[in-house]
N, C-alpha and C positions, 0 to 999 in steps of 0.2 A: 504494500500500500504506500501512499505519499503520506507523508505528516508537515504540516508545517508549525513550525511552534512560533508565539509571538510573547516574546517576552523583553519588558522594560527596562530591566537588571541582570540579562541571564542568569537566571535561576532557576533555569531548567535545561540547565545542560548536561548534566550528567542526566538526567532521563534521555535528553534525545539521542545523547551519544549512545545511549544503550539500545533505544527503536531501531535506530541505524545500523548498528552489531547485529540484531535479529535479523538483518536485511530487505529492513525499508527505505524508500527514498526520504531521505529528512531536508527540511529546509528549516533552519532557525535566522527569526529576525528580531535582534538586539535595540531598542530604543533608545536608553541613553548614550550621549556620544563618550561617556567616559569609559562604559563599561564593551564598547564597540569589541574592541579584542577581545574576548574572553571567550572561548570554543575555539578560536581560529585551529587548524590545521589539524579539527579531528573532526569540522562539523563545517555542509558548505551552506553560506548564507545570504538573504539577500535583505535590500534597504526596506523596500516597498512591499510590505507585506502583502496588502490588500490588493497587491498587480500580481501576487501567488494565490490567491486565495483559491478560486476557480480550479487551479493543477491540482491542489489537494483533496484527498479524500478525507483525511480527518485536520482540523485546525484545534492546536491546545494552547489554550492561554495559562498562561502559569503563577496568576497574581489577581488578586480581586481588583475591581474601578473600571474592567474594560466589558460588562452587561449591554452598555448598545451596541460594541461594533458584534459581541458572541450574539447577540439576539439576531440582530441585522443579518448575522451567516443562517441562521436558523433557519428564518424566515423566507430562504431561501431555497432551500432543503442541504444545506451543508450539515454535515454530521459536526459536532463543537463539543470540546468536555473546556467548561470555563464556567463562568459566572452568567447568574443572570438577576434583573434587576433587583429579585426576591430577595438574592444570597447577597451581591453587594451588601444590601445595605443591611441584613440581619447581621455581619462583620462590622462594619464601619459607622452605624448607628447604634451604638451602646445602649443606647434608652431603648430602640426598636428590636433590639437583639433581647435585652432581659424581658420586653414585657412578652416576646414571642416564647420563651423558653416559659414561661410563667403562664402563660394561655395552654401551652401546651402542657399541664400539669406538674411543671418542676417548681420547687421554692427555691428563690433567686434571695440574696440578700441585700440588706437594704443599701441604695445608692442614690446621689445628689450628683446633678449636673451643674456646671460654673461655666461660664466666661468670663468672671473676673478672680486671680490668684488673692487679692485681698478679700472679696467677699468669700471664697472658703476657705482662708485662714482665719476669719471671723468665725464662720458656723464654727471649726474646731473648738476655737477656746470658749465658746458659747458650748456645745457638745463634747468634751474631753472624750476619747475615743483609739481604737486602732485602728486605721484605715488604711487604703490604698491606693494608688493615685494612677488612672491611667487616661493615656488621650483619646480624644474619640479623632473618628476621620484617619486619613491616611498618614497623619503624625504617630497613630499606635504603630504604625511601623518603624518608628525611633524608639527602638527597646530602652534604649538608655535615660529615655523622658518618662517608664513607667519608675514608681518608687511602691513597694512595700514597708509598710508603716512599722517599726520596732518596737515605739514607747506604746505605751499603755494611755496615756492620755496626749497624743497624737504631736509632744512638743517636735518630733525629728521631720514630721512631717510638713509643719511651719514652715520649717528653717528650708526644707526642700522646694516648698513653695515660691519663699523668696529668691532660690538659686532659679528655679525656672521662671521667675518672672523677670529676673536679667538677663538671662543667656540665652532665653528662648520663646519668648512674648512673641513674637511675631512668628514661632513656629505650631504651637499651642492654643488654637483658637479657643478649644472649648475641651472640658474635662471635666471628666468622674470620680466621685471621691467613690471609695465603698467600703463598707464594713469590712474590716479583718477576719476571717474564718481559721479555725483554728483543726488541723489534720491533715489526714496525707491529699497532697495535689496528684494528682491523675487524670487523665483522658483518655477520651475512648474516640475511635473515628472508623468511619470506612467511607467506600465508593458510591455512589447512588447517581440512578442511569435514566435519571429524570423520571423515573416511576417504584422503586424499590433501592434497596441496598442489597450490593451485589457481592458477594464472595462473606468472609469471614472479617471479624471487623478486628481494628490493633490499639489494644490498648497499652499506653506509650505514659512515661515518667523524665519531663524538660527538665536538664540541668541547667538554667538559666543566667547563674550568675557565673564570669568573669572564671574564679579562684573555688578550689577546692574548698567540701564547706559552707558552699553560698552564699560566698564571702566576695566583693568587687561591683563594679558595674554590673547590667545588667547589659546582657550580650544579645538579648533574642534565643539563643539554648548556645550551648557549649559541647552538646552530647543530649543523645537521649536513650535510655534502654525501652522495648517492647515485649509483647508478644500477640498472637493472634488467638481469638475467639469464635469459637461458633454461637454469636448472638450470647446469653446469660442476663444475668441481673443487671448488669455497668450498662449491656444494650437496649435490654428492653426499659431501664428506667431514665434512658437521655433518647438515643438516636432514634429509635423505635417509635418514638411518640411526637416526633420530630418529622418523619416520612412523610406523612398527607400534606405538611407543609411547604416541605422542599418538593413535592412532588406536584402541588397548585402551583408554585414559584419556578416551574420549568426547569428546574437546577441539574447539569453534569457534571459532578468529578468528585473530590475528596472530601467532608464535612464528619469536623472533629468537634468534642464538646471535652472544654476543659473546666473540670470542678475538685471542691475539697467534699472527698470521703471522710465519716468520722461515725462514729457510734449513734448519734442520731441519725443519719442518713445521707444522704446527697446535696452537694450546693452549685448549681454550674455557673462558672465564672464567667465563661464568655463562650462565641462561639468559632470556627476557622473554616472559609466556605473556600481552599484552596488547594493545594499540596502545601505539607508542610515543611519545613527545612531546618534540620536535616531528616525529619520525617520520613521524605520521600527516601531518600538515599538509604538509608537503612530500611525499608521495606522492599529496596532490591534484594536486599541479603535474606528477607524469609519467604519473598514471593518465586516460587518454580514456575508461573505458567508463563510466557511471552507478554511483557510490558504491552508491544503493538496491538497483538490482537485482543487485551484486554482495556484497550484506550478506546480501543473505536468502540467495542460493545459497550462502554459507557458513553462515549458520543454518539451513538444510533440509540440508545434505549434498548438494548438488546441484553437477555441473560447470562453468565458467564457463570462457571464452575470455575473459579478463583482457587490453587493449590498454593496452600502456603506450609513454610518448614513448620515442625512444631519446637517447642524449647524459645529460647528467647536469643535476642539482636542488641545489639548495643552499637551504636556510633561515637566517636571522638572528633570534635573539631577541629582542624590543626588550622591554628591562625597567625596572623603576623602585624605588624603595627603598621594602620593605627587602628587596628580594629578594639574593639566594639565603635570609636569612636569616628569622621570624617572629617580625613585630614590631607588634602592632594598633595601637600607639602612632604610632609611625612611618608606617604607611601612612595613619594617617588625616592624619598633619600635613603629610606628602608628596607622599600621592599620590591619595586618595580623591578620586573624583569629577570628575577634571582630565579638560580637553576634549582630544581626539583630532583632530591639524589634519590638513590635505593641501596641500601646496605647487601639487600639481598630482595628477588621478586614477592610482590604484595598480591598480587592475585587478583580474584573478584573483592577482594576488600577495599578496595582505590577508589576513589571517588571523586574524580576532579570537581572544583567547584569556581573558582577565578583563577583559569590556569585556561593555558594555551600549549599546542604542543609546536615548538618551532625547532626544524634541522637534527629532528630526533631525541630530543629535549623538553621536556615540562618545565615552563615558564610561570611565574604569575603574573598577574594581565589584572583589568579591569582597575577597583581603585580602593577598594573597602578592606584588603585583606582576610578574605574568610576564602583561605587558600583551598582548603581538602577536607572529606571526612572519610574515615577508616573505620569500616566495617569488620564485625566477627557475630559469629554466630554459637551457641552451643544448647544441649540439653540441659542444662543448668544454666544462670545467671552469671557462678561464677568461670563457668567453660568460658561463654562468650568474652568476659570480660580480658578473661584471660588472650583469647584466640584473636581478638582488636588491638589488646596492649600490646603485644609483641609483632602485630602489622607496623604499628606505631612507632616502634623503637627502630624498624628499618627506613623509615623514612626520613632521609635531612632538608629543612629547608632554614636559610639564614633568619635569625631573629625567630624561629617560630616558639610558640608557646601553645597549652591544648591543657586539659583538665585530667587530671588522673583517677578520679574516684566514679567516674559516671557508672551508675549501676551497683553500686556498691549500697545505696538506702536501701534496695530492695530485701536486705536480710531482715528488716525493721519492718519497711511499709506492707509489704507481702504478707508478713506474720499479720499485721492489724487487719488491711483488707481481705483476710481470709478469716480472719476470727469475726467479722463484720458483716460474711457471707455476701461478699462483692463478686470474687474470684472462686 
């Protein structure tokens, strides 16, 4: 088949580089002009997507925002796994996201919407509280602009206020405080083919901060451990109840729901109407069947027997400066262009992610530094973790750094969502 992928930031390029490996024609096309390299020389691409659209037989968007041009292919009879105007905005509308999960029978916890950083560092000291601060609109993808509240009566969160009301007032239009929940974070997600959810669904644990510990900025994930379900309690009490929605809202492709578990029951935080990242990449490592031909039977609405490994998946991210943070100065003096070594061969555990391959060589490209993530897989937690650390130790890239404990809560959080008849 032809694929063509249209993505803003390539961040789907180790997907397509793998449709392509299965032996399809691929076309990726990169929108920002900074991230323009990034594939080059393992993936061929063009400018004007929508002058491709027509040669393809499946078109995948790899980032929520783009519901008119996927509707527009729809409408047309193009097959599309992307967004649609449903799932945009049940992402990117915080208010429209919780009261959806909330209609659809979950208890959501309590949360206040701001556009001005003083009037909700008012409510706070009016409300002493633990909260957490996250942007609405396409700012929540500035992980670094979410904060997780620490104090008990909300002083750190202030003082966070007042940072982002200097550094980033004009990136910030509007945000959510919410109540602090206390238990284990988990999500759960699968495919859904614009009428059903299709194959078994992965329920996945975000290392999200920075430093071992979850300790540092906030990165967007650092790693994340999995494994796959056939439906259970985690499904039928989020995604399950979710489907008629996603399914009036026209939606194709991955839809995750991220909540805290705890001895009273479920809380879902938010929702992800996308692939995730590094999500997606380590669900190469437990899915056996052919990426392509399960892209397009989410893009037609068509049924799929989804095989996946059993036992669990772990990824590690290997990054480099100035990541988490946007700095073109820095990546060029740091990190542009540096060669990508092997101690010894990685295998299907390599995962290029802003890297190029140039004159037989793994470059990094693009601008953000979120060089690689290394895959392993095993029958136990700690196999895989094991079977990724030691991909990882083969890998050199200059300046890199990457997290060592990813999948290591699960000896704690597994025991509780098992004693809590989650899993």
């Amino acid at each position: 088949m032809k694929f063509l992928f249209v993505s803003h930031e390539a961040l789907a390029v180790d997907l397509a580089w793998k449709v392509k490996r299965e032996g399809h024609e691929v076309l990726f096309a990169v929108g920002a002009k900074s991230e323009k390299d990034i594939g080059d020389g393992i993936l061929d691409k063009c400018d004007d997507w929508e002058a491709k659209a027509e040669w393809a037989d499946v078109v995948v968007f790899d980032d929520v925002g783009r519901a008119g041009e996927a509707e527009r292919l729809r409408k047309k009879g193009k097959a599309v796994v992307g967004p649609s105007p449903y799932s945009d905005r049940l992402e990117l509308d915080r208010d429209f996201g919780q009261d959806e999960l909330r209609a659809a029978g979950m208890n959501i916890l309590p949360n206040w919407d701001f556009e001005s950083f003083d009037a909700a560092a008012a409510f706070i000291r009016e409300k002493p509280d633990r909260y957490v601060v996250k942007p609405n609109g396409k700012a929540q993808n500035e992980k670094v602009l979410s904060y997780v509240g620490q104090e008990e009566d909300g002083r750190d969160v202030i003082e966070m206020l007042e940072h982002f009301k200097r550094g980033w007032g004009s990136k910030i239009r509007s945000f959510q405080l919410q109540k602090h929940a206390t238990g284990v974070e988990v999500a759960i997600g699968a495919y859904f083919n614009g009428k059903e959810f299709v194959g078994p669904a992965c329920v996945n644990f975000e290392h999200k901060k920075m430093c071992n510990g979850n300790i540092g900025p906030s990165t967007g994930e650092m790693g994340t451990s999995m494994f796959w379900v056939n439906k259970g309690p985690l499904f039928e009490a989020t995604l399950a109840r979710m489907a008629p929605r996603l399914a009036a809202g026209g939606y194709h492709g991955y839809f995750d729901v991220n909540m805290i578990a705890s001895g009273r029951g479920l809380v879902p935080l938010e929702c992800t109407c996308r692939f995730g990242y590094p999500t997606i990449n380590i669900q190469m490592e437990g899915v056996l069947s052919p990426w392509g031909e399960f892209l397009a039977a989410i893009a037609k609405g068509d049924p799929y027997a989804l095989r996946t490994k059993r036992g669990f998946q772990i990824g590690v991210v290997l990054a480099v400066p100035p990541f988490p943070f946007v700095d073109a100065d820095a990546f060029d003096k740091y990190s542009r262009d540096a060669v990508v070594m092997f101690k010894k061969p990685v295998g299907d555990g390599f995962h290029p992610c802003d890297m190029k391959l140039e004159d037989g060589d793994w470059r990094l490209a693009g601008s953000s530094g979120y060089a690689a993530v290394i895959t392993g897989d095993g029958t136990t937690m700690e196999e895989a973790r094991r079977e990724a650390y030691n991909k990882v130790k083969a890998v050199m890239i200059p300046n890199m750094f990457y997290r060592t404990d990813i999948g290591e809560r699960w000896r704690e959080d597994g025991d509780r969502l098992q004693a809590w008849g989650f899993v």
